[in-house]
C-alpha positions in Angstrom: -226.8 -124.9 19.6 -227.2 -121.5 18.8 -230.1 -120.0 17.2 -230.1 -117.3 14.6 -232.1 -114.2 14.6 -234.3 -113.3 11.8 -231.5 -110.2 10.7 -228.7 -113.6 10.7 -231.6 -115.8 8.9 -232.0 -113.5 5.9 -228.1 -112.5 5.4 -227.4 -116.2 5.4 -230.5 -116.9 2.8 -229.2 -113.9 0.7 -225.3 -115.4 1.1 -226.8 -119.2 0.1 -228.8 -117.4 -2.7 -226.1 -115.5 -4.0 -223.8 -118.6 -3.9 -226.1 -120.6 -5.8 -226.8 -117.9 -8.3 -222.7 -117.8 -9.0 -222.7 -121.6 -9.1 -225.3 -121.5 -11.7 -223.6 -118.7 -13.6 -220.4 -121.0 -13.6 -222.5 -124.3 -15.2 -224.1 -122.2 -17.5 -220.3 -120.9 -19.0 -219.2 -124.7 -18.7 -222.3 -125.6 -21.3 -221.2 -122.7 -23.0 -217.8 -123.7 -23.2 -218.6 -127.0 -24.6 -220.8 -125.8 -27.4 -218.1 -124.0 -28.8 -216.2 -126.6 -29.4 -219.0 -127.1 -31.9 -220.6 -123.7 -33.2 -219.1 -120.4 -33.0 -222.6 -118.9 -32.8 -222.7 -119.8 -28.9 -219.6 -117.4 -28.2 -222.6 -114.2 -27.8 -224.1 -116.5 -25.3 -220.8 -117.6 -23.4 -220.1 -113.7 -23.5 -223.5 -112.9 -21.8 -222.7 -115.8 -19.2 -219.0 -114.1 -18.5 -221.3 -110.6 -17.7 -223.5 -112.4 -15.4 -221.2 -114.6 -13.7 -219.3 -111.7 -12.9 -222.4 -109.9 -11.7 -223.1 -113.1 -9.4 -219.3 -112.7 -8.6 -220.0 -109.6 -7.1 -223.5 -110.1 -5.8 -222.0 -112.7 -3.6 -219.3 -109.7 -2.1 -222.2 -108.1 -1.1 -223.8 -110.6 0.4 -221.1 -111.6 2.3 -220.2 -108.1 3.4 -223.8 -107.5 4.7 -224.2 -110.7 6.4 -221.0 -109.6 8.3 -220.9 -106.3 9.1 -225.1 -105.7 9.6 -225.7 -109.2 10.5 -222.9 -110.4 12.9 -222.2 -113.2 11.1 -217.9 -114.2 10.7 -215.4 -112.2 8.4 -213.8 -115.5 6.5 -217.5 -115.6 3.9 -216.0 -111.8 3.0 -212.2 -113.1 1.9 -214.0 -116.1 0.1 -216.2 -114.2 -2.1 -213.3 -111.7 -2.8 -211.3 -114.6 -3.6 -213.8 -115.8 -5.9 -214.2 -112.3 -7.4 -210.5 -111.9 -8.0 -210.6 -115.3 -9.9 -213.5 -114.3 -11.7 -211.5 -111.3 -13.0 -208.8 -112.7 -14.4 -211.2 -115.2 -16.0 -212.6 -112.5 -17.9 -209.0 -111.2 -18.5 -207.7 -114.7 -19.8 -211.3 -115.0 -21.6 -210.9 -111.8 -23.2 -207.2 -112.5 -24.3 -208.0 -116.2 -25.3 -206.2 -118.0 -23.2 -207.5 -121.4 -23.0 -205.0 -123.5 -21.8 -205.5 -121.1 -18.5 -209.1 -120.3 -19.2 -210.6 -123.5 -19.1 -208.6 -124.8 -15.6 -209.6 -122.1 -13.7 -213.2 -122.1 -15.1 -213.2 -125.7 -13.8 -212.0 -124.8 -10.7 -213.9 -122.2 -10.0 -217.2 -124.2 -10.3 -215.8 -126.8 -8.5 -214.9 -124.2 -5.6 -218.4 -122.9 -6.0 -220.5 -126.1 -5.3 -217.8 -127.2 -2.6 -218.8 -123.4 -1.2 -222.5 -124.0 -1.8 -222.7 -127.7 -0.1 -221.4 -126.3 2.7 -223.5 -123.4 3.1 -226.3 -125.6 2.4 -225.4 -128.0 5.0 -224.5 -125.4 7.8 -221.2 -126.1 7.5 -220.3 -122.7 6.0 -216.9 -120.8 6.0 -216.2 -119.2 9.0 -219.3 -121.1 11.1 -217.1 -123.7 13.6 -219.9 -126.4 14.6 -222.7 -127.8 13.5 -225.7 -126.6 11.5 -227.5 -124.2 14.4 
């Protein structure tokens, strides 16, 4: 059982933070989403969301990059957060464009990519960590 030093404790706080903040992001555009099935009015707030999902998108790069390279931690958090900002790219693209019969999917996959991501980081389990929770 290894035991993490304080430098590994806060990168993988910042990285669990960051995930969270993302997953959040995501929900909040799903609500969004819904409401404007009902009221164009909430399409300001569903463009807000977009701005800081992406933001979370890329806060969660940087997280991943410094509990890397700084903190020793594995590589594989680094391609999973690039992943997810790729796919948070051409959200916005196929949001911008209005594309919903694309849009929608991969907003639902997305969140469900992010709380899978989140669980595990949660539980120890987190990509690129082989074993159990230290």
């Amino acid at each position: 059982m290894a035991v993490q030093t304080p430098m590994e404790h806060r990168s993988s706080t910042f990285v669990q933070v960051s995930i969270a903040l993302q997953t959040l992001a995501l929900f909040f555009q799903a609500a969004t989403a819904g409401l404007l099935l009902s009221s164009s009015h909430i399409e300001v707030l569903h463009s807000v969301g977009a701005r800081v999902m992406y933001g979370a998108s890329m806060v969660y790069v940087l997280a991943a990059v410094l509990a890397w390279r700084p903190g020793g931690g594995p590589a594989r958090p680094v391609l999973y957060a690039s992943g997810f900002l790729v796919l948070a790219s051409a959200q916005v693209v196929l949001g911008v464009a209005h594309v919903p019969s694309v849009h929608v999917p991969l907003g639902v996959l997305m969140f469900g990519l992010s709380v899978l991501v989140l669980g595990r980081s949660l539980s120890g389990r987190a990509p690129g960590r082989s074993g159990a929770r230290p």
